[in-house]
Kinemage of the C-alpha trace (Angstrom):
@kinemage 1
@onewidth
@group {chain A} dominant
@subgroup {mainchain}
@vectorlist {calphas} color= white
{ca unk a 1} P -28.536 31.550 -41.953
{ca unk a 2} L -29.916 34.100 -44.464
{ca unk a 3} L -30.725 37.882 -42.849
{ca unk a 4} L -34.075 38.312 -41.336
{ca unk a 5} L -35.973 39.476 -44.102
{ca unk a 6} L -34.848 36.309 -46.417
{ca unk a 7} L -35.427 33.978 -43.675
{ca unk a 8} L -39.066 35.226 -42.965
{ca unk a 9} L -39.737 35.566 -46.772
{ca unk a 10} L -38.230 31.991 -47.889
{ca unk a 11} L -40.357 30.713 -44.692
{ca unk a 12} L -43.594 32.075 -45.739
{ca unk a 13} L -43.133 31.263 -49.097
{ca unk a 14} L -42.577 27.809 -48.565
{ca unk a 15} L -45.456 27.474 -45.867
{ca unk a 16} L -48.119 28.921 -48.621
{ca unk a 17} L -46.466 26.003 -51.222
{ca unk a 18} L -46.970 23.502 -48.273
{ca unk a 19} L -50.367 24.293 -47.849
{ca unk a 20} L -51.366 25.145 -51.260
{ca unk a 21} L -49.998 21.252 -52.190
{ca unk a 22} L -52.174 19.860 -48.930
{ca unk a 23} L -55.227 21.527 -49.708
{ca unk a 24} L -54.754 20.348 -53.597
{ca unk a 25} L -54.177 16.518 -52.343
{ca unk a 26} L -57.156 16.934 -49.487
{ca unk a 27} L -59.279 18.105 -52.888
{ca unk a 28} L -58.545 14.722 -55.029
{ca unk a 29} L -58.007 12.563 -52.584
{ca unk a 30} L -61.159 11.312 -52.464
{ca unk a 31} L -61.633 10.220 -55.942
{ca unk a 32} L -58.460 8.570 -55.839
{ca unk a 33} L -59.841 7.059 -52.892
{ca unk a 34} L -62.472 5.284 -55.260
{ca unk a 35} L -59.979 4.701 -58.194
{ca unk a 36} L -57.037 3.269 -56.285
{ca unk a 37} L -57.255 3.520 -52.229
{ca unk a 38} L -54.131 3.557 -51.929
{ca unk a 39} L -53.291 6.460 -54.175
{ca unk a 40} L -55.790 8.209 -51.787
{ca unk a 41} L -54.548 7.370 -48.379
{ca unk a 42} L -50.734 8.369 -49.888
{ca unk a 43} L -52.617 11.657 -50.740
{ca unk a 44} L -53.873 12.378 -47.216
{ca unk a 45} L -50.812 11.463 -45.447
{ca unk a 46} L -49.416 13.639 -47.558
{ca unk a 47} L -51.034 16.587 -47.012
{ca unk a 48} L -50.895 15.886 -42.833
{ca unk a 49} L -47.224 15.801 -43.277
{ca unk a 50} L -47.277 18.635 -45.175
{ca unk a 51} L -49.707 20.770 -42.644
{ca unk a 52} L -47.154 19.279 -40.289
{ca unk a 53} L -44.037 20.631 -41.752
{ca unk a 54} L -46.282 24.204 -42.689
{ca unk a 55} L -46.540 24.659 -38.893
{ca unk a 56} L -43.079 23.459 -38.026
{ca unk a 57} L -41.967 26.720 -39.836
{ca unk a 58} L -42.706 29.012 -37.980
{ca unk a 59} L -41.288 27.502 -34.864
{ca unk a 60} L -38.023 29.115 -33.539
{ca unk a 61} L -36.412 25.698 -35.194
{ca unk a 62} L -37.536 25.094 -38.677
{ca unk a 63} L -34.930 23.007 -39.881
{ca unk a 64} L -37.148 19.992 -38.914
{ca unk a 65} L -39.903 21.381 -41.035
{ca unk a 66} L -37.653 22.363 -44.158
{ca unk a 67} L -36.371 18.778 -44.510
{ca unk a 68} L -39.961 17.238 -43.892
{ca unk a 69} L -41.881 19.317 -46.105
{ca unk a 70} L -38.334 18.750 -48.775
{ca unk a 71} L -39.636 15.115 -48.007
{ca unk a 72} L -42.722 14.978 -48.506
{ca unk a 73} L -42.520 17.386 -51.911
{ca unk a 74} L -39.576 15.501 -53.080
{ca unk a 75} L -41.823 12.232 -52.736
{ca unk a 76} L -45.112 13.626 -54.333
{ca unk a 77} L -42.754 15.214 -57.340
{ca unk a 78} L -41.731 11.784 -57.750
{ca unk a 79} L -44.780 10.062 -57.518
{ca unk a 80} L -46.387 12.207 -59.955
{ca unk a 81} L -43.564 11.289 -62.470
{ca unk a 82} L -43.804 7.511 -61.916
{ca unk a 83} L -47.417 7.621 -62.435
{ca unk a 84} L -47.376 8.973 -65.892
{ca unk a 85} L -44.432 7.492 -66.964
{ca unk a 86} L -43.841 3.928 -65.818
{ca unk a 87} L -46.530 3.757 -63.572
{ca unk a 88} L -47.487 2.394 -59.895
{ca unk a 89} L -48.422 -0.693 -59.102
{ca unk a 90} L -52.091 -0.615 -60.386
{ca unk a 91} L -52.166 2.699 -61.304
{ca unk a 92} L -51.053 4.580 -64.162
{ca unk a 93} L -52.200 7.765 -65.323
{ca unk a 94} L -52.042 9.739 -68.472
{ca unk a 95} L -52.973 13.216 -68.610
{ca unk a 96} L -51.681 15.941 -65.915
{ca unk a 97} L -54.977 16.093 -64.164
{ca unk a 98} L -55.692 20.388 -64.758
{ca unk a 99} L -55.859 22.656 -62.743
{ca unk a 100} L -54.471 20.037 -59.822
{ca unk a 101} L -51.397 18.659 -61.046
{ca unk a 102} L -50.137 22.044 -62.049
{ca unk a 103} L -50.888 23.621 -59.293
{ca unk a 104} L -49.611 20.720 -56.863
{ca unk a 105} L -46.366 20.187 -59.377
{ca unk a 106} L -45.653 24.184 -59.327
{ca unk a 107} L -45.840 24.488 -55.436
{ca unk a 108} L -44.096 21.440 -54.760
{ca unk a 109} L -40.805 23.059 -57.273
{ca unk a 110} L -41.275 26.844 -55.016
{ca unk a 111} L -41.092 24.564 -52.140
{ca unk a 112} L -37.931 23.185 -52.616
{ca unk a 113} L -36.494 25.788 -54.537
{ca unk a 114} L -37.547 28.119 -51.263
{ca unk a 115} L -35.859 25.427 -49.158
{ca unk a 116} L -32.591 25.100 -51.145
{ca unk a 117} L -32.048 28.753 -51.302
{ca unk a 118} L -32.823 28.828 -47.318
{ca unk a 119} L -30.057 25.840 -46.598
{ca unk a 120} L -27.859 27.226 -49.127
{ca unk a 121} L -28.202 30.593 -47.629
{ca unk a 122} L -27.047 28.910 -44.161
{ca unk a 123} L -23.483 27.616 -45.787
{ca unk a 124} L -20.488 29.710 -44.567
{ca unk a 125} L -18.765 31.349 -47.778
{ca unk a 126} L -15.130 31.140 -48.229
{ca unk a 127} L -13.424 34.497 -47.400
{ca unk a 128} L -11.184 35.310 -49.882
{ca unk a 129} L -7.632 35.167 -49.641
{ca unk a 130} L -6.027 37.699 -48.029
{ca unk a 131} L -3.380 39.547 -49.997
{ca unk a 132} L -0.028 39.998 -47.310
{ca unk a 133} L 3.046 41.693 -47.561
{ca unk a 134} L 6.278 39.494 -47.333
{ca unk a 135} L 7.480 40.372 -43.514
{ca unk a 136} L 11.416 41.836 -44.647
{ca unk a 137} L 13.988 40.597 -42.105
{ca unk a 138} L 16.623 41.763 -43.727
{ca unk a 139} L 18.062 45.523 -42.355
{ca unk a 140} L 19.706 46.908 -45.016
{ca unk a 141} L 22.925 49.010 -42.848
């Protein structure tokens, strides 16, 4: 577990990123709604799961939120991607979509680069090996 201060910091960080990439999604989604409804209701669900995992962070527990919100910004990363390179079925798009896909692409990174610094933080480090003095047994006389 990181100190204190890093685990409050990475925690906040990573709720602002949550909810900055829900409120983007709430924003589009209904457009998408119109162009493809499915793209929309992915958007939506989205952004619940990400409100979702926001609030699970600052419970005494947020391990449950970390991986959900790592989830949920893993899968939008992804989706993005698809969509503009090989597409979805019925949907392909071609530009980034400004300001929204840069904004929902940059705090969908923070997020999980908050949460693997967080985890990674939690990891027990190797101590290093300790340097010992060959016990003598021998009495010189």
């Amino acid at each position: 577990m990181p100190s204190r201060a890093a685990d409050v910091s990475l925690r906040g960080a990573a709720g602002v990123c949550a909810l900055l990439s829900a409120v983007v999604h709430i924003v589009i989604a209904p457009e998408h709604l119109e162009e493809k409804t499915y793209i929309g209701v992915l958007f939506l669900v989205g952004s619940v799961a990400l409100l979702i995992a926001a609030a699970g962070l600052v419970r005494r527990n947020p391990l449950p939120g970390w991986w959900l919100g790592a989830l949920v910004n893993g899968g939008m990363i992804l989706g993005f991607a698809l969509s503009r390179t090989v597409g979805l079925p019925g949907y392909h798009e071609t530009e980034w979509d400004l300001p929204y896909g840069a904004l929902s692409i940059a705090s969908e990174v923070a997020f999980l680069a908050a949460f693997a610094t967080w985890y990674g933080a939690g990891k027990p480090r190797p101590s290093p090996p300790q340097v010992t003095r060959p016990a003598t047994s021998l009495r010189v006389r």
